[in-house]
N, C-alpha and C positions, 0 to 999 in steps of 0.2 A: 380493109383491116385484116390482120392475118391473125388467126386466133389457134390454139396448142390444145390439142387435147386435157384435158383434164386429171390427173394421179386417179389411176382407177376407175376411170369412166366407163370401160369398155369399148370407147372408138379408137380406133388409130387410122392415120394418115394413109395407106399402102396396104391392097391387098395381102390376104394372108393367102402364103403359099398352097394349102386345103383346096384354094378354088378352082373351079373348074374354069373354063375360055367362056362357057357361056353364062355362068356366075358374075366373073368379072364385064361380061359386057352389060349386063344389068343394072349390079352396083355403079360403074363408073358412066353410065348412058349421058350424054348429054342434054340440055333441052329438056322440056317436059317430058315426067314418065308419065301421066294421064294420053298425050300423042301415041306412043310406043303401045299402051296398054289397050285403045283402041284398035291398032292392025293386029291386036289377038284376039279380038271378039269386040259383042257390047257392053259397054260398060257403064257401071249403075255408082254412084258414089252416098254412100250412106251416113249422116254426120253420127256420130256417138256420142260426143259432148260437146259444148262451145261456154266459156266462163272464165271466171278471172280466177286465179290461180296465183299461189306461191313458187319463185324459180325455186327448185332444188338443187340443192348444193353439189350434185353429180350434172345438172345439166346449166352450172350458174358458168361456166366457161364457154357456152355455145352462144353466148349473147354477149359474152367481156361485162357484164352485171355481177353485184353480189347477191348471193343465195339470200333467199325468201322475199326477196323483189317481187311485185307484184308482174303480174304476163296477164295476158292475153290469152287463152290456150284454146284449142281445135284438135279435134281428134276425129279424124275419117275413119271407114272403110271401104274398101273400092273393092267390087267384083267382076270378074269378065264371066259372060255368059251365065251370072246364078251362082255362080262360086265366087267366094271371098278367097283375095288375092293379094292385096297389101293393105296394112293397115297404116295410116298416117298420123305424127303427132306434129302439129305448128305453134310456134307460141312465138310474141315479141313483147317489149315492155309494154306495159298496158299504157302511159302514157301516146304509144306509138300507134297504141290501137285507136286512138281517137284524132290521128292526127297523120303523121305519112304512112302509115299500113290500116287507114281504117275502113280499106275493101277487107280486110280480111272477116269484119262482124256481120257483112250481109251477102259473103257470098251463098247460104243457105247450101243447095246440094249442090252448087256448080264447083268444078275442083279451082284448088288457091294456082294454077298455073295460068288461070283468065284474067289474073293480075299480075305475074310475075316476067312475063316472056314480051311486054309489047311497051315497057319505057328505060329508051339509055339511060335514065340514071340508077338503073339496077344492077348493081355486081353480086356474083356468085361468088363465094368462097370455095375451095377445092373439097371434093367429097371426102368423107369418116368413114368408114366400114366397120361392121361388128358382125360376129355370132354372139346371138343376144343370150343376156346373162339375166339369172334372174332378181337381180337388184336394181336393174334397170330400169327406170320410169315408164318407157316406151313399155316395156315386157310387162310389168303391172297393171298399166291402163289396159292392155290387150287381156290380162285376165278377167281384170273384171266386166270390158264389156262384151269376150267374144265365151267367157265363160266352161265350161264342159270341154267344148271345141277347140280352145287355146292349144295351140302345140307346145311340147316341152321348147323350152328358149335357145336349145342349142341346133334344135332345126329352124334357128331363124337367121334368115342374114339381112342387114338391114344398113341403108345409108343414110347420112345424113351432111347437108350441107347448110349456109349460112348466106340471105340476100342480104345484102346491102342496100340501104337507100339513103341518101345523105346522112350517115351518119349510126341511121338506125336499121338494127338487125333482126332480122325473121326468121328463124328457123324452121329448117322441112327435115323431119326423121321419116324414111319410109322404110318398113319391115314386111318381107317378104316373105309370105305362109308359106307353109311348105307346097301348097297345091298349086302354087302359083310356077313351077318350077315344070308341075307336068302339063299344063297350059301352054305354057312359054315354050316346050319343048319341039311342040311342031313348026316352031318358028325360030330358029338356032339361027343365029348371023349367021 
């Protein structure tokens, strides 16, 4: 299913010019980034939240739902080596959480790509990119659980794409700290 960004979301379809080569091979990586995030060190995944949740109306186009539908919602943090590195938001309908995405309630600290990467009837939708704004759901939940340490939102860049499974959609937003950037750096494609 092909789904349009949203009037003011803050995703769009297509790198923004600003990036660097190794930005963009970040944002657009294929495959799981939990894989990728492992050959830069160890990596620890931390849950922040997991609950049923209202869509909002900036993120009601990333599922083809309308806003204040109830979800599913997951919110990670993954660090390599002791640093916090990306933080993640997943949410699908909640009907979908008890029924074709209902690994997503017991995956506990294992990341959601231990379900996404190993049945053909999963389709990716094409990535979304942002420097995050601060009205952003992803950027709010990142206040509140990373707190003091939250970087301002325009040192964030962040993707987000949309699984498919018969029918029903799962969103994975991943937002890239800024420290993730000097991590990553000794390992430049």
């Amino acid at each position: 299913m092909e789904i349009t960004p949203g009037k003011n979301s803050g995703w769009q379809p297509a790198a923004m010019p600003s990036l660097t080569p190794h930005q963009k091979f970040w944002l657009f990586r294929p495959n799981a980034l939990t894989g990728g995030l492992r050959q830069l060190g160890h990596v620890d995944l931390r849950v922040e939240r997991e609950q049923v949740a209202a869509l909002t109306a900036s993120e009601a186009w990333m599922l083809a739902r309308p806003a204040r539908s109830s979800i599913w919602l997951r919110e990670i943090c993954m660090a390599i080596d002791g640093t916090d590195c990306v933080f993640a938001r997943s949410f699908t309908p909640l009907p979908a959480s008890h029924s074709l995405w209902k690994g997503i309630r017991g995956l506990r600290t294992r990341p959601l790509a231990d379900m996404l990467y190993h049945d053909p009837q999963i389709v990716r939708s094409p990535f979304f990119v942002s420097r995050l704004q601060r009205r952003q759901p992803i950027y709010r939940s990142m206040q509140h659980h990373l707190g003091a340490s939250c970087p301002e939102p325009s040192k964030i860049l962040a993707r987000c794409s949309v699984f498919w499974r018969l029918g029903q959609p799962l969103l994975v937003a991943e937002a890239f700290l800024p420290q993730f950037w000097r991590v990553a750096g000794a390992a430049r494609p």
